[in-house]
C-alpha positions as CSV (number, residue, x, y, z in Angstrom):
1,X,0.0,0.0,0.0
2,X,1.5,3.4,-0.6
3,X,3.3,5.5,1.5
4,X,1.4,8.6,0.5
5,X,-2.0,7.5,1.5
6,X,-2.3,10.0,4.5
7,X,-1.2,13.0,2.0
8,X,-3.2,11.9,-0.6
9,X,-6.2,12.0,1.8
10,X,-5.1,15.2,3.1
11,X,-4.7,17.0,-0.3
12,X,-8.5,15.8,-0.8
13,X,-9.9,17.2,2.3
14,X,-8.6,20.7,1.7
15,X,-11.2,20.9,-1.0
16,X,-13.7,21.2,1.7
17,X,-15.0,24.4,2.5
18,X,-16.7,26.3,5.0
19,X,-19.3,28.5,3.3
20,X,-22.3,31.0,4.4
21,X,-25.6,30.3,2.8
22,X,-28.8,31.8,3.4
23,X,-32.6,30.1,3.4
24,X,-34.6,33.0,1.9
25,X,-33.6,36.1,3.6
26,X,-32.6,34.3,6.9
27,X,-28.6,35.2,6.2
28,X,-28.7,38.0,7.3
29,X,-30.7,37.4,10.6
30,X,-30.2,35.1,13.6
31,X,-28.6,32.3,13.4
32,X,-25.8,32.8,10.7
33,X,-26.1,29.6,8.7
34,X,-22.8,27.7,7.5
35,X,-22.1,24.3,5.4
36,X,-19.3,21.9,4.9
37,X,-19.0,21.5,1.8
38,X,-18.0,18.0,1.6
39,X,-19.7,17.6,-2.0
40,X,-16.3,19.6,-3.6
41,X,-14.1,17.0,-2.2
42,X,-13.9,14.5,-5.4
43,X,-16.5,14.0,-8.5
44,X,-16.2,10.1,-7.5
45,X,-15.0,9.9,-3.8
46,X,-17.7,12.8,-2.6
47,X,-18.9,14.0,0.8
48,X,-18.5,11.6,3.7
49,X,-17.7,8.6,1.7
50,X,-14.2,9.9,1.5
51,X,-14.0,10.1,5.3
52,X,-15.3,6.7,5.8
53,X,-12.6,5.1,3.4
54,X,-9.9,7.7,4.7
55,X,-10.1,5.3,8.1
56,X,-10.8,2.2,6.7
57,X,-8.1,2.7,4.4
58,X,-4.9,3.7,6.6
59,X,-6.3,1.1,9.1
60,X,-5.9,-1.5,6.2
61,X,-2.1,0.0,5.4
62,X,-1.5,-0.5,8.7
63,X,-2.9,-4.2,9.1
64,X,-0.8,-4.9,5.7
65,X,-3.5,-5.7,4.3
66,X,-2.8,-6.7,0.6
67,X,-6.6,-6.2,-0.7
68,X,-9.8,-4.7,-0.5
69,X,-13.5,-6.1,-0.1
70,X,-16.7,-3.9,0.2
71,X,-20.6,-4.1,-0.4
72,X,-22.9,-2.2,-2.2
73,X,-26.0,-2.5,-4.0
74,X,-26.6,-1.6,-7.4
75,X,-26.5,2.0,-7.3
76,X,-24.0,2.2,-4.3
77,X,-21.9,5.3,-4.0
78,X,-20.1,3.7,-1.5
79,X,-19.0,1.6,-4.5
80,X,-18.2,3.7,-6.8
81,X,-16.3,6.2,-4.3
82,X,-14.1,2.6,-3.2
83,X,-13.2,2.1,-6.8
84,X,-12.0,5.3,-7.3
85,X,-10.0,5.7,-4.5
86,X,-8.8,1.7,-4.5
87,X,-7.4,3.2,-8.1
88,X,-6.1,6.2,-7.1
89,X,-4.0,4.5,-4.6
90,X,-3.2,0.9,-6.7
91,X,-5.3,-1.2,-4.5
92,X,-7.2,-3.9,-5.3
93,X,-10.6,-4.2,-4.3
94,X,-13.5,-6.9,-5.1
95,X,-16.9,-5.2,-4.7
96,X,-19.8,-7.7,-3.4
97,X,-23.1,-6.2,-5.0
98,X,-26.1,-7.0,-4.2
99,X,-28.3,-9.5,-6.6
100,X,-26.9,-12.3,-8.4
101,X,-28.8,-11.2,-11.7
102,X,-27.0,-8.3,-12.1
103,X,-24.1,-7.8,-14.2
104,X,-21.1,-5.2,-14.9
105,X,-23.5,-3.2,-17.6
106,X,-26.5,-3.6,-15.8
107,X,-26.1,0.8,-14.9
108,X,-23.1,3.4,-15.9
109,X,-22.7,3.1,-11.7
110,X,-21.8,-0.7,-12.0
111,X,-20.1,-0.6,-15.7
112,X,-18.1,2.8,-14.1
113,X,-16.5,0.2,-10.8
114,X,-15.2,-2.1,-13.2
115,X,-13.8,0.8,-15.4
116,X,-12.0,2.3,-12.5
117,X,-10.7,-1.6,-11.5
118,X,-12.9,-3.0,-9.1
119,X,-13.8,-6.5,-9.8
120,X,-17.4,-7.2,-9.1
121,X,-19.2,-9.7,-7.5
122,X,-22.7,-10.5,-7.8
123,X,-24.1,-12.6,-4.7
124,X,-27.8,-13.7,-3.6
125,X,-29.7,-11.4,-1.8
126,X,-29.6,-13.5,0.8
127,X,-25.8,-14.1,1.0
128,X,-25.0,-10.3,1.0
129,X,-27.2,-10.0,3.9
130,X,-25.0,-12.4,6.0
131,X,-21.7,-10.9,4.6
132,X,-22.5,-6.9,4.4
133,X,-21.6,-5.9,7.9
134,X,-18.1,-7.9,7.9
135,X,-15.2,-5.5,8.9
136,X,-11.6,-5.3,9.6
137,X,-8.4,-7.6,8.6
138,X,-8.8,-11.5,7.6
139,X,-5.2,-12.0,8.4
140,X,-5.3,-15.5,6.5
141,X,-6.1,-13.7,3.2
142,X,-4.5,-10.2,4.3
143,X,-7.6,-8.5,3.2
144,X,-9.3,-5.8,4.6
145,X,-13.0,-5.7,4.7
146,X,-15.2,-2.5,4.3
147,X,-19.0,-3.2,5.9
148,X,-21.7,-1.7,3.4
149,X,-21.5,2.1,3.6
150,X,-18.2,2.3,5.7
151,X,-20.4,1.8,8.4
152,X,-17.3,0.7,11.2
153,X,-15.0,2.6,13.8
154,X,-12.9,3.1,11.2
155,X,-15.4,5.1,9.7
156,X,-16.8,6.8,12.9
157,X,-13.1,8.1,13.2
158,X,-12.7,9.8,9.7
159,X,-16.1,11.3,10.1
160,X,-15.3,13.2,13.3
161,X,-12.7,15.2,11.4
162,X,-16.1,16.6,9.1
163,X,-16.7,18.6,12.1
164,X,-13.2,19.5,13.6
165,X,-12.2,20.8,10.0
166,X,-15.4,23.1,10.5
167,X,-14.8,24.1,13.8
168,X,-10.9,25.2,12.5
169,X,-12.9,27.1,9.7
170,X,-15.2,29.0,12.3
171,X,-11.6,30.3,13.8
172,X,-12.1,27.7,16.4
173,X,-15.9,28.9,17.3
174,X,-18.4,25.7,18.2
175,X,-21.5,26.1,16.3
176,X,-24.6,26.3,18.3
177,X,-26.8,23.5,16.1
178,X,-25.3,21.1,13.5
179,X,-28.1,19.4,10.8
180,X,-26.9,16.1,9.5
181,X,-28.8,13.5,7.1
182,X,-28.4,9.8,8.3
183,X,-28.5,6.8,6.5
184,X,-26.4,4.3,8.9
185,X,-25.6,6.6,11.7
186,X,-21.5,6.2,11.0
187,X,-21.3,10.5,9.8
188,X,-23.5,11.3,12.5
189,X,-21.5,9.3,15.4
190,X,-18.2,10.7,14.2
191,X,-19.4,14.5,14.1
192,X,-21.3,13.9,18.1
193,X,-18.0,12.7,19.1
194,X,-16.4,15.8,18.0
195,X,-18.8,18.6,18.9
196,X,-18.7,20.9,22.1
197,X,-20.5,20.5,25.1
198,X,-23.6,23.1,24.2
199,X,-23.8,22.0,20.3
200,X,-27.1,20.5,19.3
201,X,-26.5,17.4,17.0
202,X,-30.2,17.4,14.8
203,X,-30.2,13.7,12.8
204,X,-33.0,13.3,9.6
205,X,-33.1,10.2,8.5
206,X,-33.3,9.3,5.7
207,X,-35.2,5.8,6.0
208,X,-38.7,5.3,7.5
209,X,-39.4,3.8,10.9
210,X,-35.5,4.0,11.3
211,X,-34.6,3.8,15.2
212,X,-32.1,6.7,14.8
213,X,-30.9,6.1,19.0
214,X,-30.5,2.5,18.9
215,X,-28.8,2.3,15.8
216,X,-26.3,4.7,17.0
217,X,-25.5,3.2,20.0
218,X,-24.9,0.3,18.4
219,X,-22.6,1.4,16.4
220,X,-21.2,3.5,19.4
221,X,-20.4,0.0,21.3
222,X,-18.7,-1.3,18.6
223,X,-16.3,2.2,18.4
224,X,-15.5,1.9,21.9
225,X,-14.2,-1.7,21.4
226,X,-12.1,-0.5,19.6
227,X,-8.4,0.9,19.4
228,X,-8.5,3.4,17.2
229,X,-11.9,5.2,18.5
230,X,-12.5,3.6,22.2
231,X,-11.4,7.1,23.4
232,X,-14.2,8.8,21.9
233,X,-17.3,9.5,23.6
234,X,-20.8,10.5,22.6
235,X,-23.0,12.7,24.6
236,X,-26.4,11.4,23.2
237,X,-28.5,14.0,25.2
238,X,-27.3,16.6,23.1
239,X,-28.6,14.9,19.8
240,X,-32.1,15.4,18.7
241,X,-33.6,13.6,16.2
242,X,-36.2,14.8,13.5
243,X,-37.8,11.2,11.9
244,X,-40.7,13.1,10.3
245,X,-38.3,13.6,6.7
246,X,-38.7,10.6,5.2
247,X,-40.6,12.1,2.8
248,X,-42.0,7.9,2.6
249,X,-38.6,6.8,3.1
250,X,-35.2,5.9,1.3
251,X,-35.0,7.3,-1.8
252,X,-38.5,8.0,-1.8
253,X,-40.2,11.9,-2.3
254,X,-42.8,13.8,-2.6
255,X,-44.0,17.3,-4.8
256,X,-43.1,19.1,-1.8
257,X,-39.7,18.0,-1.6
258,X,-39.1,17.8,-5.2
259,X,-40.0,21.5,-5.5
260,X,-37.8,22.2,-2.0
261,X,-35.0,20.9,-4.0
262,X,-35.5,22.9,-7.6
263,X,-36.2,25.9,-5.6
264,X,-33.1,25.9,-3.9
265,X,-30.6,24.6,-6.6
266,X,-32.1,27.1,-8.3
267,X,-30.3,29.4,-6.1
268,X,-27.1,28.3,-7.5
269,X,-25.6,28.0,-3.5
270,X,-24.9,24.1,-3.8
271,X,-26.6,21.7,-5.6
272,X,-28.7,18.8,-3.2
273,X,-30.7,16.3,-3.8
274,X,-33.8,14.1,-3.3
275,X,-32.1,11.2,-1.3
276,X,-30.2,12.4,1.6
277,X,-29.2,16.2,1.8
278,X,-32.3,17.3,0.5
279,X,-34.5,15.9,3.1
280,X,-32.0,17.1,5.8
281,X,-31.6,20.7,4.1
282,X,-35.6,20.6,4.5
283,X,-35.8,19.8,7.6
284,X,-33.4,22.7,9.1
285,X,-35.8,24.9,7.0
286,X,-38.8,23.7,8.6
287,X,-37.0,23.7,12.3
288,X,-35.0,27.2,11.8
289,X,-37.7,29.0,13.1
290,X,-38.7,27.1,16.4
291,X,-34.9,26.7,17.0
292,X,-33.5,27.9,20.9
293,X,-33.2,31.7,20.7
294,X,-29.7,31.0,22.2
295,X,-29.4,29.5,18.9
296,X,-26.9,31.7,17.0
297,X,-25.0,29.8,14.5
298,X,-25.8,26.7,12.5
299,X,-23.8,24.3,10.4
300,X,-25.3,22.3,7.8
301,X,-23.0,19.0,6.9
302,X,-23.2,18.2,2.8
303,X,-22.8,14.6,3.0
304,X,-22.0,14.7,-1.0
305,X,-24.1,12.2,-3.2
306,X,-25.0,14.8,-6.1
307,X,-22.2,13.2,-8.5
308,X,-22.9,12.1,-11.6
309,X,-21.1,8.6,-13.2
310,X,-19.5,10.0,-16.5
């Protein structure tokens, strides 16, 4: 594995940028509203799928691990964001997709893996559903595994850097509110590990009849099990969770949100989208104005996922 991983990483994440936006006319009231702009960060390797591999992938230098495996389903951007950093950094990686009657030009997603190098596999439904969550180092095989969506302590620990980058941005000043959208809680652990002690964490996900809390602490056991993150800690009474954007539930929508989303790309701030950050965008929208008055600055995490496969 190279030798420049941590730079190459590092060169990536200075793309990320702290930016004002406004909602209307509310930039230039209380609060100020600010965004991570995690979406510039790579065309393939976008938002916090970069900070999920960023841990994964030094953990698996430092295993000397000799391959990578991951899971995705058939329109996975975790997939396509592993191939293209797996090339990038002349690795190779065996993606595990989701339906045994798929195949390499079943989508441009799928056709654009095996373009960048990843060789695909296409498993039963049911055999992906025993194998997705596997993580860590196999040392018989020397491979490292990736569970579906990065979704480890690995990740938790590349996330938390979404928010400490911020806070460095915001000349070291905590942000009263942060709004994140959450699909398997790994982004959301690593930033409420990272905030300060009177920052509200607000969660949307994304699915319907998700169970935001236990998920998360799940996934919180797991971190603190572990070497790399079983320092962190996470203050769950400072997160708050707003389960009423589903919008019907993943990947699902509605003419309000669809017309949310227009109306605001419009706008030509930064582009969102249906899935993930425009339900969460939405929902700080809809919240701003019954926010604490002691609310005076809020960042809003772009979680990337508005790439397009060329």
């Amino acid at each position: 594995m190279s030798t420049d991983m941590s730079l190459w990483f590092a060169k990536l994440k200075k793309r990320s940028e702290l930016q004002h936006f406004s909602l209307h006319h509310a930039n230039n009231e209380c609060p100020k509203l600010f965004v991570k702009r995690d979406d510039l960060i790579d065309a393939h390797i976008s938002g916090n799928k970069l900070r999920k591999l960023e841990g994964n992938l030094l953990a698996a230098q430092n295993a000397g691990a000799e391959q990578l495996i991951t899971f995705g389903g058939a329109y996975s951007n975790h997939l396509l964001a592993s191939a293209a950093a797996a090339k990038a950094l002349n690795l190779p990686i065996i993606g595990k997709v989701r339906g045994e009657e798929l195949n390499p030009t079943s989508n441009a997603l799928l056709y654009k893996c095996q373009e960048l190098g990843m060789h695909l596999e296409f498993i039963s439904r049911t055999t992906y559903q025993a194998q997705k969550l596997t993580s860590g180092r196999d040392l018989q095989s020397k491979t490292w595994y990736i569970p579906e969506g990065g979704a480890n302590p690995e990740g938790i620990w590349g996330c938390a850097q979404i928010y400490t980058e911020a806070l460095a941005q915001n000349n070291n000043e905590h942000f009263d509110a942060v709004f994140i959208a959450q699909g398997t809680t790994t982004t959301s652990l690593g930033i409420l590990s990272a905030i300060g002690p009177k920052t509200q964490l607000y969660v949307v996900p994304v699915l319907k009849g998700f169970d935001a809390l236990a998920e998360m602490k799940t996934l919180a056991h797991l971190a603190q099990q572990n070497a790399l993150t079983s320092e962190f800690t996470f203050p769950f009474e400072q997160v708050k969770v707003l389960d009423q954007y589903h919008f019907g539930g993943y990947a699902k929508s509605t003419p309000e949100l669809r017309a949310f989303v227009e109306d605001f790309n419009l706008s030509g701030q930064f582009p969102i989208e249906p899935v993930y950050t425009g339900k969460a965008l939405f929902a700080l929208a809809d919240e701003l104005p019954r926010l604490d008055g002691s609310c005076k600055s809020v960042l809003f995490v772009h979680t990337g996922g508005v790439c397009l496969v060329d």
